[in-house]
C-alpha positions as CSV (number, residue, x, y, z in Angstrom):
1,X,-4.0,14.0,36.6
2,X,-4.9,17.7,37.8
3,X,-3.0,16.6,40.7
4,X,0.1,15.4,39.0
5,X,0.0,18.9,37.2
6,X,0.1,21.0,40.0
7,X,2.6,18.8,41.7
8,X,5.1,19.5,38.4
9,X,4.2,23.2,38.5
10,X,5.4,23.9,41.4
11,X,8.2,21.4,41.8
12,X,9.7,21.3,38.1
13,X,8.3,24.5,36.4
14,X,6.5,22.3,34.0
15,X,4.0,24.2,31.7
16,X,0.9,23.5,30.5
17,X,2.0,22.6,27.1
18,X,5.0,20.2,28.4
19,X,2.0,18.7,30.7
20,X,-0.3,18.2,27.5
21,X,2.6,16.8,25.6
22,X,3.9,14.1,28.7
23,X,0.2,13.0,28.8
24,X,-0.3,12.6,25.0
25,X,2.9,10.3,25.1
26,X,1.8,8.2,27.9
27,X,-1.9,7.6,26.1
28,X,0.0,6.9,22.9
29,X,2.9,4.2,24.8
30,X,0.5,2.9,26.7
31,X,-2.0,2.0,24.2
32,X,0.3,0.6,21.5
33,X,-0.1,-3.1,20.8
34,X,2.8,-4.5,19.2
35,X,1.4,-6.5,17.4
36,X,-0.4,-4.1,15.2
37,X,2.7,-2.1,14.8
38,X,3.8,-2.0,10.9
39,X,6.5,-4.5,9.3
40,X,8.6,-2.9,6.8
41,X,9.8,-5.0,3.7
42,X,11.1,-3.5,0.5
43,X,7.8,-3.8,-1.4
44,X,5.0,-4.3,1.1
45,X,3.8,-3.3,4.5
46,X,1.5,-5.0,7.3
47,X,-0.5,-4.3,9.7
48,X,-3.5,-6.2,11.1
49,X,-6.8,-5.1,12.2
50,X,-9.3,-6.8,13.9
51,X,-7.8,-10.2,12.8
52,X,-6.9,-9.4,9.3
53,X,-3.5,-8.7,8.0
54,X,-3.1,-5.9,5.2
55,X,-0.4,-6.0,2.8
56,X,0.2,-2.4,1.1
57,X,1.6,-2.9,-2.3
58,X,3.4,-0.2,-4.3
59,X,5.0,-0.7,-7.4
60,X,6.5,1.4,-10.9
61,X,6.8,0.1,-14.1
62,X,7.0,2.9,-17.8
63,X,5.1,3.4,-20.0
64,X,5.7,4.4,-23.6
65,X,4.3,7.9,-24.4
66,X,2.7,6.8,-28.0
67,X,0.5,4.0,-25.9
68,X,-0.8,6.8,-22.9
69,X,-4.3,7.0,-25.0
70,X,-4.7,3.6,-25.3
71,X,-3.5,2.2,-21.5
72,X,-6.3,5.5,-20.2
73,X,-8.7,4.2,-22.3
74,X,-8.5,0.6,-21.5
75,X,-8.2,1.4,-17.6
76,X,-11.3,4.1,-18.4
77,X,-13.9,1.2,-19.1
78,X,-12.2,-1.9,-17.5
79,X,-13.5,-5.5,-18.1
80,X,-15.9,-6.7,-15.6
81,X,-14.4,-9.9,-15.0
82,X,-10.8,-8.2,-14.6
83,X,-12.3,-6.2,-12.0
84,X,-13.6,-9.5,-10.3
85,X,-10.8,-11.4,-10.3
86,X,-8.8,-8.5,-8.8
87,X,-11.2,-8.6,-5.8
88,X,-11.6,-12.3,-5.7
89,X,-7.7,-12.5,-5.7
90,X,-7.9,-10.6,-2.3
91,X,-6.8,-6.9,-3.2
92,X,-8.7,-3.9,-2.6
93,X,-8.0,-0.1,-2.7
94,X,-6.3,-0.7,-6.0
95,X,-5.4,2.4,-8.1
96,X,-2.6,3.1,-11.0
97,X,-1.7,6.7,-11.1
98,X,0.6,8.1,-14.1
99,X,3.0,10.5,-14.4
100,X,6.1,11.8,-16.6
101,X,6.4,8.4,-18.8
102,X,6.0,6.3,-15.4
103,X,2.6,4.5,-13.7
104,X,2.4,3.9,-10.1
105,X,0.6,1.2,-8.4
106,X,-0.8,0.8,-5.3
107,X,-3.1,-1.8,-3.9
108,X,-4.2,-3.5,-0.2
109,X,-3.7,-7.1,-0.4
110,X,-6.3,-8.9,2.3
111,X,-5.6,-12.7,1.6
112,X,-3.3,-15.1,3.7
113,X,-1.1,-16.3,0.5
114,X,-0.3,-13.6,-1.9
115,X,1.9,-16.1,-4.1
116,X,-1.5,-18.3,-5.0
117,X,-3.9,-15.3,-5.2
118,X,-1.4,-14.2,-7.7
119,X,-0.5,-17.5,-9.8
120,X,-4.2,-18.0,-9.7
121,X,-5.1,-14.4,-11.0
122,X,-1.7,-15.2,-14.1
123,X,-3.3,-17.9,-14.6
124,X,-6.9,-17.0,-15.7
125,X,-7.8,-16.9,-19.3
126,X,-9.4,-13.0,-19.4
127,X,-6.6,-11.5,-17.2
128,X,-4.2,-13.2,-19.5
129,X,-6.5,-11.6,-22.6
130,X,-6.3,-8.4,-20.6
131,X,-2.7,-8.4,-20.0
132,X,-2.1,-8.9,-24.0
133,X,-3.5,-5.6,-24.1
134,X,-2.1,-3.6,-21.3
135,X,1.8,-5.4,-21.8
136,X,2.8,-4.2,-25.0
137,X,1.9,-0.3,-23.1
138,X,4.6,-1.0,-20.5
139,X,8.5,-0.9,-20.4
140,X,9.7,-2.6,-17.2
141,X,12.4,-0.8,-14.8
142,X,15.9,-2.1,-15.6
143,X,16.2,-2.4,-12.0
144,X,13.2,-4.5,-10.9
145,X,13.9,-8.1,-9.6
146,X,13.8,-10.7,-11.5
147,X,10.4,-12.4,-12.1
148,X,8.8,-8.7,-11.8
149,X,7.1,-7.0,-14.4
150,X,6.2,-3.9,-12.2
151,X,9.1,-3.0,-10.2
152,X,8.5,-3.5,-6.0
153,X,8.6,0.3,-4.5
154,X,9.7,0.0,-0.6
155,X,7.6,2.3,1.8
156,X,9.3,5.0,3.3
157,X,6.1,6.2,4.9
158,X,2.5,5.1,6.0
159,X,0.0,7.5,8.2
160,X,-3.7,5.6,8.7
């Protein structure tokens, strides 16, 4: 490396810098595995790691203002078994965040069929308790697809 260095001092008036930068690239190209690079669809996002695939899920859906107490204080002391059923249905790092009339979700989905995970989450008796609660606090997008509740988000950008 010193080597190559002095060999584009002298011969192509490289700098320092422009060295740092040339090596920096060649680390980064040459330790790139494609297939850990992300996949890009309008809702979700992949990567694997150590032979798991991660899903990033973001998502939008209103809220109306008279229910904001209610929909904090529901999400301030959720159900136990809600909580469960979100982790045995393979998602993790899940969080809503709210702002101006609109909640945003995001979540990491672990599991190797997202459809069943989610039919079999819709399809247990306290989530569907639980979603009695939290429903009537929500006002879909006009533009979601159809089927969604909470309207897919696509990722425009990712940094681990």
């Amino acid at each position: 490396m010193i080597l190559l260095y002095i060999e584009m001092k002298i011969y192509r008036n490289f700098s320092l810098f422009n060295f740092i930068i040339l090596i920096g690239i060649l680390i980064i190209t040459s330790c790139s595995d494609p297939k850990k690079d992300r996949l890009h669809d309008e809702h979700k996002s992949q990567i694997s790691s150590s032979n798991q695939t991660i899903q990033r899920y973001g998502s939008v859906i209103k809220l109306r203002p008279e229910k904001l107490t209610e929909y904090k204080n529901l999400h301030a002391n959720p159900w136990p078994e809600i909580n469960q059923v979100i982790s045995e249905s393979n998602i993790r790092n899940y969080s809503i965040y709210y702002k101006d009339g609109y909640l945003f979700s995001y979540f990491e989905y672990i599991g190797n069929n997202f459809e069943a995970d989610m039919a079999k989450m819709a399809a247990d008796s306290l989530t569907k308790e639980w979603w009695k609660l939290t429903d009537p606090c929500q006002v879909p997008l006009e533009t979601r697809k159809e089927g969604e509740w909470w309207a897919s988000m696509e990722e425009v950008y990712h940094l681990d």
